[in-house]
C-alpha positions as CSV (number, residue, x, y, z in Angstrom):
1,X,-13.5,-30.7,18.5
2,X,-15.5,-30.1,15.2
3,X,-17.0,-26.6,14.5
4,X,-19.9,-26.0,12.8
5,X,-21.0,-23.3,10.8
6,X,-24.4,-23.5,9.0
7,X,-23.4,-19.9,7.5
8,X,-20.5,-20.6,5.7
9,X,-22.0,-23.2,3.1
10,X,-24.2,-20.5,2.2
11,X,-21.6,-17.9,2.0
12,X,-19.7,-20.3,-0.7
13,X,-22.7,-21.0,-2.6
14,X,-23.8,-17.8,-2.8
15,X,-20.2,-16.6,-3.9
16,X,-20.0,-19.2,-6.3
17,X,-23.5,-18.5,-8.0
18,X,-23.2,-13.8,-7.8
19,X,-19.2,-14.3,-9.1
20,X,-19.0,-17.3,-11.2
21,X,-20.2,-17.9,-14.8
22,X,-20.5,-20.7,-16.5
23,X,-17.1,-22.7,-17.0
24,X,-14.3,-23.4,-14.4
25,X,-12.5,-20.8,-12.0
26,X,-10.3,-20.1,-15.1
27,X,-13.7,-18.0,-16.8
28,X,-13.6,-14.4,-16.8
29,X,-15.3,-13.0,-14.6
30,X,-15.8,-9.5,-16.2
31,X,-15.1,-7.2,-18.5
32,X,-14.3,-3.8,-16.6
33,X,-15.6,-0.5,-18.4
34,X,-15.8,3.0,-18.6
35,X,-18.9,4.9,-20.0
36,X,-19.2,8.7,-20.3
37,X,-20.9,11.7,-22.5
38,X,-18.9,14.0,-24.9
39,X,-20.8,16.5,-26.6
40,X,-23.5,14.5,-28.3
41,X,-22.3,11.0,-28.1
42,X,-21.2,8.5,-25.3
43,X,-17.7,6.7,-25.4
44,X,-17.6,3.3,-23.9
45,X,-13.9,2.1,-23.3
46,X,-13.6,-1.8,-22.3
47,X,-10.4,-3.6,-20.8
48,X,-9.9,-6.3,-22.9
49,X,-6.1,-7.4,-22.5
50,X,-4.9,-10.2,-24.5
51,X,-8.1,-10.4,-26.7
52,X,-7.4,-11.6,-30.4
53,X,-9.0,-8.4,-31.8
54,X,-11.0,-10.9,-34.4
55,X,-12.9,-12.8,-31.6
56,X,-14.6,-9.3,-31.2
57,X,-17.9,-8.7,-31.6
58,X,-19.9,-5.5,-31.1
59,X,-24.0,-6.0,-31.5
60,X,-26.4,-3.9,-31.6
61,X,-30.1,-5.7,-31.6
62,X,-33.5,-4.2,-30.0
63,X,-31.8,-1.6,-27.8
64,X,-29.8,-3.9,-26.6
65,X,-25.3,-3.0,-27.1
66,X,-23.4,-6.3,-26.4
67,X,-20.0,-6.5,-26.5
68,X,-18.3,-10.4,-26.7
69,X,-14.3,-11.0,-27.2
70,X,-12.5,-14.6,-26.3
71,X,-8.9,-15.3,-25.4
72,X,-8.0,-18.4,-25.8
73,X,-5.9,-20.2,-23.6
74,X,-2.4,-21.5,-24.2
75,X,-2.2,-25.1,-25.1
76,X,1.6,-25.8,-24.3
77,X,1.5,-28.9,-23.0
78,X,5.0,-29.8,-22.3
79,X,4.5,-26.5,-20.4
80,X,5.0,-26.6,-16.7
81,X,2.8,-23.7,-14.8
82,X,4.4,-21.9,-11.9
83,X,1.8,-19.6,-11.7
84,X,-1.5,-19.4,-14.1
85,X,-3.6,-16.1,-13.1
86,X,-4.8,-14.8,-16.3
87,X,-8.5,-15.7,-16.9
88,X,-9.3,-17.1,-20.5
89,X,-12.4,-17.9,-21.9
90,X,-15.8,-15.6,-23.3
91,X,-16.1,-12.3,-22.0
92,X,-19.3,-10.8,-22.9
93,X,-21.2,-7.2,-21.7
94,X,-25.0,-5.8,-22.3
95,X,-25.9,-3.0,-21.6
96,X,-29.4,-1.4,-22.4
97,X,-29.1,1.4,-24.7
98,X,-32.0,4.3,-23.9
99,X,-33.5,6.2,-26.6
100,X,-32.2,9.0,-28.9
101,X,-29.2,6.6,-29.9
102,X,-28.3,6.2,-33.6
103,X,-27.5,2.7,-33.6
104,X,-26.5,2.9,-37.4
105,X,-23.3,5.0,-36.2
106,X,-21.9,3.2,-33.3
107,X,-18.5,2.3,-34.4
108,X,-15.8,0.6,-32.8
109,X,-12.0,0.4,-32.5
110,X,-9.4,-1.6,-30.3
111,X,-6.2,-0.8,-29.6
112,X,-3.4,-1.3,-27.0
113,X,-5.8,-4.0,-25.5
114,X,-8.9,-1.8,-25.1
115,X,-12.2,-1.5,-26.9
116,X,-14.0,1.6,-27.6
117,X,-16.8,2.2,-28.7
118,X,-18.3,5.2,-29.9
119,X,-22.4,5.8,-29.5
120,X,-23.5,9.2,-31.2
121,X,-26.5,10.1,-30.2
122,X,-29.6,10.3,-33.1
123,X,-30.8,14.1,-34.1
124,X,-33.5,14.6,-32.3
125,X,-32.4,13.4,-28.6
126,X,-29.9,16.1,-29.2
127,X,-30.6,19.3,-27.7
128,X,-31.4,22.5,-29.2
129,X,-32.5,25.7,-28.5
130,X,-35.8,26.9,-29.7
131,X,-36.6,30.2,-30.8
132,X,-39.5,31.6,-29.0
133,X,-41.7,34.0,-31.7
134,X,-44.3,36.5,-31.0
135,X,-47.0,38.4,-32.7
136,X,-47.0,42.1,-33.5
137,X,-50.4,42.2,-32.2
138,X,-48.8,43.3,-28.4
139,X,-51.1,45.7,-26.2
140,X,-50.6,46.8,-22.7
141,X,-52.6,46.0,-20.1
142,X,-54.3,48.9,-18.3
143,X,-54.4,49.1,-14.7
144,X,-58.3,49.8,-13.4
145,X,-58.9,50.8,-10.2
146,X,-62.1,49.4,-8.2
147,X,-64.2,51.6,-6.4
148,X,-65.1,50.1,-2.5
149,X,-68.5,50.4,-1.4
């Protein structure tokens, strides 16, 4: 007896189109991050294991951050694979920057297999405290009392 099941077609192509870029089942899929505020900047910290740390490229163009690293794969061929899990390939992140960022000092460093990348925030997206002034012109008001008819 042969089942049927319409759904599961569209359960693989969906898969295949939301998880897979382009290239085989051997792309990378992702580049997991972190992204938080300190003071007045934002640290971004990217999980790049086994990246040649000259394939990286940090870019910065119309508001747009993208980050893009490649690790090539091995090319042993008298190699005989047991197991081959590691993804190789592109990786590449964008993420939209807001406004208040000084682009002109995001800088960037990778170590131990992870990229960080350090996003100050420009001068005036900073807060501040504003001093309130007043006048030495201050009167009091008077309370007046109305008569009823």
């Amino acid at each position: 007896m042969l089942r049927f099941d319409p759904f599961s077609d569209i359960d693989a192509l969906t898969r295949g189109l939301l998880t897979n870029q382009a290239g085989s089942n051997r792309s990378p899929r992702f580049m997991p991050m972190d992204l938080y505020k300190v003071d007045d900047h934002y640290v971004l910290t990217a999980d790049l294991p086994g990246v040649d740390p000259g394939s990286i490229d940090v870019n910065v163009d119309n508001g747009t951050l993208t980050l893009t690293a490649h690790r090539s794969a091995r090319s042993e061929e008298s190699v005989q694979w047991l197991a081959s899990e590691r993804f190789f390939g592109t990786y590449r992140r964008q993420l939209s920057l807001g406004e208040g960022i000084d682009t002109t000092g995001i800088n960037a460093t990778y170590e131990n297999g992870v990229l960080t990348v350090t996003i100050p925030m420009s001068e005036r997206a900073k807060p501040r405290r504003i001093t309130v002034s007043h006048t030495g012109n201050e009167r009091s008001i008077e309370p007046t009392t109305v008569e009823a008819d």
